[in-house]
C-alpha angles and dihedrals in degrees: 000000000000120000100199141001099288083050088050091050107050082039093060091041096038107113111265090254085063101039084060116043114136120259111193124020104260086066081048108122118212140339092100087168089070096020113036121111112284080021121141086240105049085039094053095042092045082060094033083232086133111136135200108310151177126218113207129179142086123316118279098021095115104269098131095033086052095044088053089047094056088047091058102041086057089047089219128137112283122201121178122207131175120220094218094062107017120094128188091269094070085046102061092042083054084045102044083054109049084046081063095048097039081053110037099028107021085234112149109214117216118211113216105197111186105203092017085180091072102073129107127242089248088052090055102045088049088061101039093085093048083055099047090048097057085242087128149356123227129211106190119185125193139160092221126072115262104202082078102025103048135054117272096236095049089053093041093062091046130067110238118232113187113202124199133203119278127261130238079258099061086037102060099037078056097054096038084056098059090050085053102047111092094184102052104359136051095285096124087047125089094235118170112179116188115235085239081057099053097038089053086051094050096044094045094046095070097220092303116137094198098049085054100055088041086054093050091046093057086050107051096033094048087049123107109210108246117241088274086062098242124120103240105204103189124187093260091052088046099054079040096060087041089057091249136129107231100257102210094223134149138193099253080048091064109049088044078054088055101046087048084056092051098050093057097048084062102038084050101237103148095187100051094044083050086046086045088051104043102046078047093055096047092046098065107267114151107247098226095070095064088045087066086045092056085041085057114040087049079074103037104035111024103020116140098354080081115006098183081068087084093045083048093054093043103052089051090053090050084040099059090045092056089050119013132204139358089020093052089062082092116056079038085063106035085053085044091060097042094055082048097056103038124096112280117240123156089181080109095061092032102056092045099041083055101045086049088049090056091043091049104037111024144084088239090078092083092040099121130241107275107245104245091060093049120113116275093176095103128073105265101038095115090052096050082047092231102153092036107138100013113147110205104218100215087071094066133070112279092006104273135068136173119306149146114249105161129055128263106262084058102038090122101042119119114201106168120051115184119226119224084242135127115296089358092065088077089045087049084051104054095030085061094047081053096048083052089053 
């Protein structure tokens, strides 16, 4: 809050992302997983037994509030610095103090580093025996991870916290939040903002909390009142203030969007699934829904033609959740591209959708184990005969030999059907000289 008349101005001019920032943990917005009620990191914060930490995820989604707000619950010094233009110099003086303080007053100091990732080997080796003395504790926040970006030593004496982007939830409680507040919101304005509005501001903010309040600042601020005094915020004023064109755009749109996608991913037309994605993207859908469809198609309708299509989709998924939009437009792509490209093959679907339909639907599904295939892990097994008969295949020449697997109401049911195509031609191949055996 401020304390004199210097405080009160840069408060009333601060940008509304500022203004309101969160200052104890029940206004905190998102990151339920860390913060909910029963969670490690309210537990930890509620007892000040916090650590050192580090605070990973994409911009706007609450690291640095959170970290001010753990600095204040536990009422210890608090120093900020930021990795781009802070030396070691700095450091040691920040050291050599909280040392003071730790000594003369009892008083813990929290570091707060802002893009922790920054600093240099020789930074972070400067601060490890300060951490391991108890004389700080650091909170470093970074948009990078920093399992990769940052020195061993330095992560394995901090507990690591991933943040995620918000959801429309946390979006919108935040913004409604700001029109409420009559301190350091718009609370004292006759603001209406239309649902289109608000859903436009949420999906356009990408789950970051501080694009959203910019965007509703712009908004508000730019506004005349009507002649009925009110600040009327539509749907076309609030893409404008984000910086981005209205997208007319439903939500029957959208999942006609998506099937056209997957339909090119299947058909193999690298430059319709990329036009798909992109008008998709642009429109609002969340990407991590077409992150589960690669995932998908790379098993129904590439599968084992070419296995690596499945590695490719799933490091684009984990991809887009490290580093989040708009960087993640790339290995999406990329991944887009490669399912595209590869050799086409749906034995995967097929062979699983018809050994579900037998467990599901016929009469197989009670046929009892064979014998021979039966546990004989327990005491008694012998005795039950369960094993009898059992060949072990790594006895026999390549590996495999002759034997009954299914039982014998299915002994004749085929499942998995190799295509001709790519990788899965040498599967076909040896999968045939196996059926003439």
């Amino acid at each position: 809050m401020p304390t004199d008349l210097f405080d009160n101005i840069q408060t009333t001019h601060a940008p509304l992302a500022d203004r309101m920032r969160p200052e104890t943990l029940d206004e905190f917005v998102g990151q339920a997983h860390i913060v909910g009620e029963g969670r490690l990191l309210r537990r930890a914060i509620a007892r000040d037994a916090l650590q050192s930490s580090i605070f990973f995820g994409p911009p706007g989604t609450g690291k640095t509030t959170l970290a001010n707000i753990i600095a204040h619950s536990a009422q210890a010094n608090l120093v900020k610095l930021n990795a781009v233009s802070s030396g070691v110099k700095e450091l040691r003086a920040v050291l050599a103090q909280a040392q003071d303080d730790l000594r003369l007053h009892a008083r813990l100091t929290y570091l707060l580093l802002d893009e922790c990732h920054r600093w240099s080997k020789a930074q972070s080796d400067a601060l490890l025996p300060a951490l391991e003395a108890g004389v700080v504790r650091l909170i470093g926040s970074t948009t990078e991870n920093p399992m990769i970006s940052m020195t061993g030593a330095l992560v394995s004496r901090c507990r690591l916290f991933q943040f995620y982007p918000l959801t429309a939830g946390d979006i919108e409680k935040a913004l409604r939040r700001a029109l409420a507040d009559t301190e350091k919101g718009y609370g004292k304005l006759s603001v209406h903002i239309e649902d289109d509005a608000m859903v436009t501001l949420i999906s356009l903010s990408n789950g970051d909390c501080r694009n959203a309040y910019n965007a509703l600042e712009l908004a508000v601020e730019s506004t005349e009142p009507g002649a009925d005094g009110v600040i009327h915020i539509t749907k076309e004023i609030a893409a404008e203030s984000a910086q981005r064109k209205v997208i007319l755009c439903d939500e029957q749109l959208l999942y006609d969007m998506l099937s056209a996608f997957c339909k090119s991913l299947r058909g193999s037309h690298s430059d319709a699934a990329l036009a798909w994605f992109a008008r998709m993207i642009t429109a609002g859908m969340d990407p991590r829904i077409i992150a589960r469809r690669l995932i998908a198609h790379a098993s129904e309708d590439v599968g084992l033609a070419n296995p690596t299509a499945m590695q490719q989709a799933v490091a684009a998924a984990q991809a887009l959740e490290l580093i989040g939009m708009p960087e993640a437009r790339l290995p999406l792509a990329q991944a887009i591209i490669y399912l595209c490209e590869s050799p086409k093959s749906n034995s995967v679907v097929c062979a699983v959708d018809a050994a579900l339909a037998d467990a599901q639907t016929g009469d197989a599904i009670f046929a009892p184990v064979p014998i021979h295939l039966r546990d004989t892990s327990f005491a008694g097994a012998k005795k039950l005969g369960h094993g009898t008969g059992y060949k072990y295949p790594h006895d026999y020449p390549g590996h495999w030999l002759p034997q009954q697997y299914l039982p014998e109401e299915l002994r004749d049911a085929e499942y998995y059907v190799p295509s001709d195509q790519g990788q899965e031609a040498k599967i076909k191949e040896n999968h045939e000289k196996k059926k003439k055996l």
